[in-house]
N, C-alpha and C positions, 0 to 999 in steps of 0.2 A: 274737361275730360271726365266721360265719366268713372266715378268710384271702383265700379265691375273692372274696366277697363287698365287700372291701373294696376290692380290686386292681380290681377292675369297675367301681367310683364311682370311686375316682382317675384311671383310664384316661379314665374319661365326662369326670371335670373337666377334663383335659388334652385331650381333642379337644376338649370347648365353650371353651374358650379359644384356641384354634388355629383352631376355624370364625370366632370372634368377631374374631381377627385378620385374617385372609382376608376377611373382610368388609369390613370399616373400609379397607383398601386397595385390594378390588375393585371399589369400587362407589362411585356420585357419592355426596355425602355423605345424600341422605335414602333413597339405597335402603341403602345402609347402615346407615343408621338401624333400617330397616324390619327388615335380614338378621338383627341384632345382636339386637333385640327378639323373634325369633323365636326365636333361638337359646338366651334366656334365658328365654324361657317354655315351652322344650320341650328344659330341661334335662334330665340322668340320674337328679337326685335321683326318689326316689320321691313326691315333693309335687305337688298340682297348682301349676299356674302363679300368678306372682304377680298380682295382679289391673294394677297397674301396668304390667306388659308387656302384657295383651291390651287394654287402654285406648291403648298407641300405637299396637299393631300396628294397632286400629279409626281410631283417628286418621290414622293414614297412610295407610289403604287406604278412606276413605268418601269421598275425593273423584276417584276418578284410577283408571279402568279399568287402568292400567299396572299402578300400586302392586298391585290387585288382583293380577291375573296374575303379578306378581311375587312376592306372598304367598303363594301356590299353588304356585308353582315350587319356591321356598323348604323349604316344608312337606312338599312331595313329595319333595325332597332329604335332610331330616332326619327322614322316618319311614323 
C-alpha cells in the first residue's frame, strides 16, 4: 500500500474524530446524536456505510422537519 495512501486514511480517521468531538459539545444532545451518526456513516474508509448508522440517522430525522434540515446541513458540510 502505498505511503500517500495510508497518510490520507489516518488524517480521514483523525478529522472524523475531531468532527465527532465538535459535535457532542456543539449541539443539544439528539442533534448530536444526529451530527455523530452522520459523521460515522460518511466515514473515509472506502466502505459503505454501516447499516446501523443510517437506521438512526432515519430514526432521528422521520419525525421532526428540524432534524431533517439539520441532516442536510450536516451532509452538505461533510461532502
Amino acid at each position: 500500500m502505498p505511503q500517500n495512501s495510508k497518510l490520507r486514511r489516518a488524517l480521514g480517521a483523525v478529522k472524523d474524530q475531531t468532527s465527532i468531538g465538535l459535535a457532542k459539545v456543539g449541539s443539544s444532545a439528539s442533534l448530536a446524536d444526529l451530527d455523530v451518526a452522520i459523521v460515522k456513516a460518511t466515514r473515509h474508509d472506502e466502505y459503505p456505510a454501516e447499516e446501523k448508522y443510517i437506521r438512526e440517522i432515519l430514526s432521528l430525522t422521520c419525525y421532526s422537519r428540524a432534524f431533517i434540515t439539520a441532516c442536510v446541513n450536516t451532509l452538505a458540510r461533510r461532502l
